[in-house]
C-alpha positions as CSV (number, residue, x, y, z in Angstrom):
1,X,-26.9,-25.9,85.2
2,X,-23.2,-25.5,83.6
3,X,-24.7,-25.5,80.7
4,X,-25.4,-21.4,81.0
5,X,-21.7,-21.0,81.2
6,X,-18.8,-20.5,78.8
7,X,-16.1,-22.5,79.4
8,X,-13.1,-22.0,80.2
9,X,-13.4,-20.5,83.9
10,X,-10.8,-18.7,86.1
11,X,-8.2,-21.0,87.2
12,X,-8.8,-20.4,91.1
13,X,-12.9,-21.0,90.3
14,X,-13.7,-24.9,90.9
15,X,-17.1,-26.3,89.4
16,X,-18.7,-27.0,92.7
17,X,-18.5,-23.7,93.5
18,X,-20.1,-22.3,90.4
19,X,-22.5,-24.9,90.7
20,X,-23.5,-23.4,94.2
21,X,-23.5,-19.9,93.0
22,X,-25.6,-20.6,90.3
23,X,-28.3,-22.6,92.4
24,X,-28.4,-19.2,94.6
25,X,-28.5,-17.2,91.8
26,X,-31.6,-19.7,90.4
27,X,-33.1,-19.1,93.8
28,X,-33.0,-15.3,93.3
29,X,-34.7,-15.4,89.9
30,X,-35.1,-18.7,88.1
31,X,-35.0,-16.9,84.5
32,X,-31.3,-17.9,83.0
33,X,-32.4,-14.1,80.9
34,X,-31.4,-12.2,84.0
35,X,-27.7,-14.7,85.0
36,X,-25.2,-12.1,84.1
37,X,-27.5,-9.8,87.0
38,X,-27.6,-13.1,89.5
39,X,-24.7,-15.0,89.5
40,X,-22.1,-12.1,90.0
41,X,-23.5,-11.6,93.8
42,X,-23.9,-15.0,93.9
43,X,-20.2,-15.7,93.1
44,X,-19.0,-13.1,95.7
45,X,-21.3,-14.8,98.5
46,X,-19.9,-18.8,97.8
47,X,-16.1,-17.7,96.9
48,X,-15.7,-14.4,98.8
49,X,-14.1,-12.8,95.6
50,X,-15.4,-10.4,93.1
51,X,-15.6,-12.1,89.1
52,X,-16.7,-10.2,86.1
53,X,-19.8,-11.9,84.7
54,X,-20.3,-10.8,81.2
55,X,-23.4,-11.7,79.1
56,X,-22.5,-14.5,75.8
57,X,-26.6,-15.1,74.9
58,X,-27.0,-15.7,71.6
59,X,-29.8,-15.7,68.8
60,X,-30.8,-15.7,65.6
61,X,-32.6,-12.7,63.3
62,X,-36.1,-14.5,63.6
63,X,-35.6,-15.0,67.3
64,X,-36.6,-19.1,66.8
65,X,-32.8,-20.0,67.9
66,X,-31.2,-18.6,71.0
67,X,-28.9,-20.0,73.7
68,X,-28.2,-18.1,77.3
69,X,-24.8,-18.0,78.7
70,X,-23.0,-15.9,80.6
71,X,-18.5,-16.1,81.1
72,X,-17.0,-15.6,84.2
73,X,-13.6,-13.6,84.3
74,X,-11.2,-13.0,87.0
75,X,-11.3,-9.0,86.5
76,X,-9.5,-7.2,83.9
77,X,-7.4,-9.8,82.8
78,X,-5.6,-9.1,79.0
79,X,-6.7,-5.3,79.5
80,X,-3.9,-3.1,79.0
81,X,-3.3,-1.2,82.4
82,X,-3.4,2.5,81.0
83,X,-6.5,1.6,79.6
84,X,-8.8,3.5,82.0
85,X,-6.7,5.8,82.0
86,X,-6.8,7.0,78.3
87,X,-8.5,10.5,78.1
88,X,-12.1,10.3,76.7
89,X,-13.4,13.2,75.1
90,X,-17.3,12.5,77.2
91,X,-14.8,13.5,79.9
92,X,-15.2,17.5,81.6
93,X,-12.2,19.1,80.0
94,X,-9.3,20.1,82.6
95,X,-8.5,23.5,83.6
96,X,-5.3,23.0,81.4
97,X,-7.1,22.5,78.6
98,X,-9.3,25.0,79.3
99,X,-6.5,27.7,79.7
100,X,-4.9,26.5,76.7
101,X,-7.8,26.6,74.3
102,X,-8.6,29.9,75.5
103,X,-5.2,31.3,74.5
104,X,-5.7,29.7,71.2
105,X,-8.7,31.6,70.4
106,X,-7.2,34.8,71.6
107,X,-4.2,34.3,69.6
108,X,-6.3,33.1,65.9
109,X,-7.6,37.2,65.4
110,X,-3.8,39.1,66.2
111,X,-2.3,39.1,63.1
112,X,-3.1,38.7,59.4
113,X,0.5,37.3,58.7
114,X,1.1,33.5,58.7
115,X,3.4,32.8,61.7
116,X,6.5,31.7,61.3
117,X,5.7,27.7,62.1
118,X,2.9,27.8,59.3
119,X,3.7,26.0,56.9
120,X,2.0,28.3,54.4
121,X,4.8,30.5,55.1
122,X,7.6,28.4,55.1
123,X,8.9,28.0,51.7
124,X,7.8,24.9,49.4
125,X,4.6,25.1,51.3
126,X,2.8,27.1,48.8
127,X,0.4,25.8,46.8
128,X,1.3,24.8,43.5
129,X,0.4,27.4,40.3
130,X,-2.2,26.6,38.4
131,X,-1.7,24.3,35.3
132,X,-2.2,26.4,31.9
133,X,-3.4,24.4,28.2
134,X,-2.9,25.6,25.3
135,X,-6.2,27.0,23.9
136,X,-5.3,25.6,20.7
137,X,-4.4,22.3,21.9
138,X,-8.1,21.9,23.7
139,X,-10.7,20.6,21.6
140,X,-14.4,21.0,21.8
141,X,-15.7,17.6,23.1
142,X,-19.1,18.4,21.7
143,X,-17.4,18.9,18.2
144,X,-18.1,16.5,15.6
145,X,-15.2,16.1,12.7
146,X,-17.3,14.0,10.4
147,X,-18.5,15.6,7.7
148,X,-22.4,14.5,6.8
């Protein structure tokens, strides 16, 4: 039955205890498909403490190879803590952001002038002036200088 799970486990999980959660987790539903669904209740019933159970199945593009197993973590470990706290743009905007959008639009139409932190108006911003050639110097590609 260990053979369904990646090694190596949380430091506080002992074998004999995964091997108890998965035979309850077998009981439940004896397809190894469905272990990342199982064993996590499982694991919370024999050790009393919530582990992350994250699906590691594996298989090849004509689906004639494939090996279920599922890894056990001790929560978020190696996560970064501000992670879940990063802003997501799937998120409902604030009513900061909101406000401040709003005064952005009402603020594009006012005036015609650049404002003074554009860089368009700041000097050295402009774009440079269009390169002029000689029309003497500019020869027809299509041309031909042989003489036949």
């Amino acid at each position: 039955m260990m053979a369904f799970i990646s090694r190596p486990l949380p430091r506080a999980l002992l074998d004999e205890q995964v091997v108890a959660a998965l035979t309850i987790a077998f009981a439940e539903n004896p397809d190894p498909a469905y272990l990342a669904e199982t064993l996590r209740p499982a694991l919370r019933q024999v050790t009393g403490k919530d582990y992350e159970v994250l699906d590691r199945s594996v298989a090849d593009v004509t689906d004639s190879y494939g090996k279920t197993m599922v890894m056990i973590r001790d929560g978020a470990i190696g996560i970064w803590p501000g992670y879940e706290a990063r802003p997501y743009s799937m998120l409902p905007p604030s009513r900061a952001t909101e406000e401040a959008r709003a005064a952005i639009a009402s603020a594009e139409g006012e005036d015609a002038a650049p404002s003074p932190t554009s860089p368009v108006g700041k000097p050295g911003w402009a774009p440079p002036p269009p390169v002029r050639r000689a029309s003497a110097a500019v020869e027809d590609p299509g041309a031909s200088t042989e003489a036949g």
